[in-house]
C-alpha positions, 0 to 999 in steps of 0.5 A: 600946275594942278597935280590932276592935269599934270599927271594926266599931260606926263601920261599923255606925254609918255603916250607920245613919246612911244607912238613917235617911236613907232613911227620912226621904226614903221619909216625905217622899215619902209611900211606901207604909207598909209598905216604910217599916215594913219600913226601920225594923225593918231600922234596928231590927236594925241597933241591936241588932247595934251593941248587940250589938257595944257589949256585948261590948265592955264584957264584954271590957274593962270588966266583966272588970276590975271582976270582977277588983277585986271587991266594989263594983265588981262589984256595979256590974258587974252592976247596969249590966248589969242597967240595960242590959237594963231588969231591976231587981235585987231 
């Protein structure tokens, strides 16, 4: 893993972690349902952005060197990629 992204998706990670925490304590403190709503988009764009982070990562080191080798390995490139964002190769 490239050292930048990881220590940028280990801070997002952390971010996470507290932000879930939030949220399990405005459940059980029966808060209002909409300020919980608006904590679980929150938590939703920070996964994306760790997704974000996590792709390019795999683009950069991963995916390049399968490109490179060719062939089956490209292939498996690309059907992972594919997985990734829930479309099917036809």
């Amino acid at each position: 893993m490239i050292e930048d992204i990881k220590k940028r998706a280990l801070h997002r990670t952390s971010i996470l972690e507290g932000q879930l925490r939030g949220v399990a304590r405005m459940i059980e403190g029966e808060e209002y349902c909409m300020d919980i709503i608006t904590q679980s988009r929150a938590i939703q764009k920070s996964l994306e952005s760790l997704n974000r982070l996590l792709l390019e990562n795999h683009l950069r080191t991963h995916v390049t060197h399968m490109f490179e080798e060719g062939g089956d390995e490209r292939e498996q490139a690309v059907d992972e990629l594919l997985k990734a964002f829930d479309f099917e190769r036809k």
